[in-house]
ChimeraX commands (.cxc) that place a marker at each C-alpha (Angstrom):
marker #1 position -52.42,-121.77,-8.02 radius 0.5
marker #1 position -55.09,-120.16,-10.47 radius 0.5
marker #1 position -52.62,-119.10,-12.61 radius 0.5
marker #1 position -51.33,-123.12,-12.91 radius 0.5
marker #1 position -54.72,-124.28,-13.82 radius 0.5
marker #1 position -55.65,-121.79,-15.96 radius 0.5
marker #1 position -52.11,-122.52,-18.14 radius 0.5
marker #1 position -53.37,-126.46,-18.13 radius 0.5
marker #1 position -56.63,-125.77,-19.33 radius 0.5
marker #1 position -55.30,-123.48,-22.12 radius 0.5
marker #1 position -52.39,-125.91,-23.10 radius 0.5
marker #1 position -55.35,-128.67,-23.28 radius 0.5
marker #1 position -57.57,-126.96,-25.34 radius 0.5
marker #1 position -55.00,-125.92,-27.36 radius 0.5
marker #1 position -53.82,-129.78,-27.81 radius 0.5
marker #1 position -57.37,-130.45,-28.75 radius 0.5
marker #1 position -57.85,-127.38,-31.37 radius 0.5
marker #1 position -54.33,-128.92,-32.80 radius 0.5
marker #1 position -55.73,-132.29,-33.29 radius 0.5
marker #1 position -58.82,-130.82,-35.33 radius 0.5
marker #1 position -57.12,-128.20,-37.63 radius 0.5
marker #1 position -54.25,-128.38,-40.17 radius 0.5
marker #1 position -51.75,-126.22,-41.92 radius 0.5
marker #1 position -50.49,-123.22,-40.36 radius 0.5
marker #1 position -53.11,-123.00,-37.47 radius 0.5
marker #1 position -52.00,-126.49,-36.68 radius 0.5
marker #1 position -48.67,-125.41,-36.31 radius 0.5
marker #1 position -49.06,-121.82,-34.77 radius 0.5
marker #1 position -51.36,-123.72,-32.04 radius 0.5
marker #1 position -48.74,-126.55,-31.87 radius 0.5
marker #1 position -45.84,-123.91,-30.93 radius 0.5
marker #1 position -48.42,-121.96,-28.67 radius 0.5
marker #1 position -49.01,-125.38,-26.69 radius 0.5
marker #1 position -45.81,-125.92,-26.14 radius 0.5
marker #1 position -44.75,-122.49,-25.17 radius 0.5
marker #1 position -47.24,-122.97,-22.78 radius 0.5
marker #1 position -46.09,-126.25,-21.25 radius 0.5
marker #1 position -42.44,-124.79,-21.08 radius 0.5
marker #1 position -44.29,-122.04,-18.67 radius 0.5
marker #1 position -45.19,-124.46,-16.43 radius 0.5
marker #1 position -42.49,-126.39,-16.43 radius 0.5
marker #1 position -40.39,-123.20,-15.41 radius 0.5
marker #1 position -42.98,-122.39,-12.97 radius 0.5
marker #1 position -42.79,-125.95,-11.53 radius 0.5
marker #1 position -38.85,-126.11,-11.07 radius 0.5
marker #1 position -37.82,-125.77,-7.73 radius 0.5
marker #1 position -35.91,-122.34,-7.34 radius 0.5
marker #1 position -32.47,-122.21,-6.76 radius 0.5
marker #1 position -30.89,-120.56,-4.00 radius 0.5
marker #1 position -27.50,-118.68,-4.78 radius 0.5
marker #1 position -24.23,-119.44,-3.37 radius 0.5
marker #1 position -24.08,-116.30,-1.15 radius 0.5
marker #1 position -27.71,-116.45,0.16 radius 0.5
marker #1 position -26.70,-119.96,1.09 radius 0.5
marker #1 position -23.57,-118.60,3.17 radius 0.5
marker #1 position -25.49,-115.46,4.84 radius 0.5
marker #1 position -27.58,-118.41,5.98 radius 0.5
marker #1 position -25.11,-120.70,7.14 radius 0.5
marker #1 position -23.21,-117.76,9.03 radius 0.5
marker #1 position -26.28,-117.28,11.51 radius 0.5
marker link #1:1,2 radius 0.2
marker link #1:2,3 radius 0.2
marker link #1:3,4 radius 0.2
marker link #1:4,5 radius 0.2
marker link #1:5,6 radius 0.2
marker link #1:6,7 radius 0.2
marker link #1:7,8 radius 0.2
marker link #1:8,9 radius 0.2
marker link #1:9,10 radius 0.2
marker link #1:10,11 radius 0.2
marker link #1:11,12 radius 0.2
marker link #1:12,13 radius 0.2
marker link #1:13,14 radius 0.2
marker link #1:14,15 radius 0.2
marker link #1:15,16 radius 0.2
marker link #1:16,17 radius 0.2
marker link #1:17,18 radius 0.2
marker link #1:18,19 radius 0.2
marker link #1:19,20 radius 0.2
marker link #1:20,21 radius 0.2
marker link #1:21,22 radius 0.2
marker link #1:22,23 radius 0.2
marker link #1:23,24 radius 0.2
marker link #1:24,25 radius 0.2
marker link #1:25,26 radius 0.2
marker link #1:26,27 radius 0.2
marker link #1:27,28 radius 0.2
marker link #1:28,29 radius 0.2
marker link #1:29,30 radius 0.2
marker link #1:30,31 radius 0.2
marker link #1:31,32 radius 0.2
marker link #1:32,33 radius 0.2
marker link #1:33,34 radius 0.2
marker link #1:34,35 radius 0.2
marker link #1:35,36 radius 0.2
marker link #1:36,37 radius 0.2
marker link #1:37,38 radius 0.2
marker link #1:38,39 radius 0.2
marker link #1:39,40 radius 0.2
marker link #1:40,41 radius 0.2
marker link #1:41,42 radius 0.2
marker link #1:42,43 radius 0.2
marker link #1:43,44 radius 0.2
marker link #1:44,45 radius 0.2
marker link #1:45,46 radius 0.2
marker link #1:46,47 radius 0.2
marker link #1:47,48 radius 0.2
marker link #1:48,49 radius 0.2
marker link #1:49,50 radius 0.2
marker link #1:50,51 radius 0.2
marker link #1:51,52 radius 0.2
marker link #1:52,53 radius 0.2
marker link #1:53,54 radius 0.2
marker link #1:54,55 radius 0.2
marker link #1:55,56 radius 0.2
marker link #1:56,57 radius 0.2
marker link #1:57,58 radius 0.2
marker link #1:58,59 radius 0.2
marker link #1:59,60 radius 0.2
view
């Protein structure tokens, strides 16, 4: 759960040091924030369970 706020609080601040710079920082910063929110939306997603775990459980 630390690990979640700690990527929010780095993806904000990197929003915010976005907004203030320009040229390549802007856009190194820009790709680091979203790299960042991808993260979280990976670690978000509900995992999958595979078809054969799904059957092992069903056969019990």
């Amino acid at each position: 759960m630390a690990a979640k706020i700690i990527i929010v609080l780095a993806t904000l601040l990197q929003i915010f040091i976005a907004t203030q710079s320009e040229g390549l920082m802007r856009a190194l910063v820009e790709l680091s924030a979203f790299l960042m929110l991808i993260s979280l939306l990976l670690e978000f997603k509900p995992k999958r369970q595979s078809r054969v775990s799904k059957l092992k459980l069903h056969e019990h």
